[in-house]
Residue, then its C-alpha position, 0 to 999 in steps of 0.5 A: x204420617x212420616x212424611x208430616x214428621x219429616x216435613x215438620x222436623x226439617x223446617x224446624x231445623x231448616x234455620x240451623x243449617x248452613x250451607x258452605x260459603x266461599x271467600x271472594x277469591x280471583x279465577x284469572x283464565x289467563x293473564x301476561x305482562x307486556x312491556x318495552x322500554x316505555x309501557x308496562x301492561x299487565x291483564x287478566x282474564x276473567x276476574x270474578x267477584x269484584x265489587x265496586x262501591x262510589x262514593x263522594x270522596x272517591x270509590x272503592x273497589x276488588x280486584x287486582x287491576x284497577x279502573x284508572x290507568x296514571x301513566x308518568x314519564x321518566x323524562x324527569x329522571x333521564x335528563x340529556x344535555x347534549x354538551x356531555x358525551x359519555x361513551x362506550x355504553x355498553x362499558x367493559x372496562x373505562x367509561x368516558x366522560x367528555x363536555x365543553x363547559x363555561x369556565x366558571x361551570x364545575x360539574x361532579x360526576x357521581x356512579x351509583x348503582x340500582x340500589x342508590x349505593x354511591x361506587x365510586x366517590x364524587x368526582x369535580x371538574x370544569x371547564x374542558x371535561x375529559x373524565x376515565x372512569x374505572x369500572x373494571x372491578x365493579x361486576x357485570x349490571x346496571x348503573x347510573x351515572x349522573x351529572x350534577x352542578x354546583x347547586x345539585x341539579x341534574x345536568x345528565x344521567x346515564x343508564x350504564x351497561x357493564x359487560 
């Protein structure tokens, strides 16, 4: 009779009873980031609970690494025009700026650092380029220097390393 009682009882009980659940969460066994001066790859091992749905616009999935890999170059933001030759790199003290231009052709000379912050104001030349930048006072790091033309475009840029 007892056990009838407790059968009885814990089915009647039985939809009032939840068990624990767990938020969907990533177990990454191992993982690293890898990257030159070109490519960045970054893994993980063991990604769990991900779901992945389709639909016609697209899909839509979990996880911190995603399916598809878009790989863009930055030649659009190195540009080399090979008139201009700016030297030493890496600088301590005075960074040179030289080019045998058309005599028509200005260039501005413009330093900024990653941050986009303008350091030293625009500098405007032509004809026979022979530019001394001052980087002393600026700390050690990485800049820019960029070539532009009268319209703006960018003729050359330089990363700098200030030592």
């Amino acid at each position: 009779m007892k056990k009838i009682l407790f059968i009885l009882l814990a089915c009647s009980l039985a939809p009032h009873i939840r068990g624990q659940s767990l938020e969907r969460s990533v177990l990454g066994a191992a993982g690293k980031t890898d990257a030159n001066k070109t490519i960045r790859l970054e893994w993980t091992l063991g990604e769990v609970a991900v779901s992945r749905f389709e639909h016609p616009g697209g899909e839509l999935n979990e996880g911190f690494h995603q399916p598809y890999l878009i790989v863009e170059s930055d030649q659009t933001l190195t540009t080399v025009d090979q008139r201009f030759q700016i030297y030493p790199n890496p600088v301590s003290a005075d960074l040179f700026v030289k080019a045998k231009l058309r005599a028509n052709e200005q260039v501005r000379l413009r330093l900024i650092d990653p941050a986009g912050r303008l350091l030293l104001p625009d500098r405007l030349t032509g004809g026979l380029v022979d530019e001394q930048l001052d980087l002393q006072r600026f700390p050690a790091g990485h800049y820019y220097l960029l070539v532009l033309n009268a319209k703006g475009k960018v003729l050359q840029s330089a990363k700098i390393l200030k030592q």
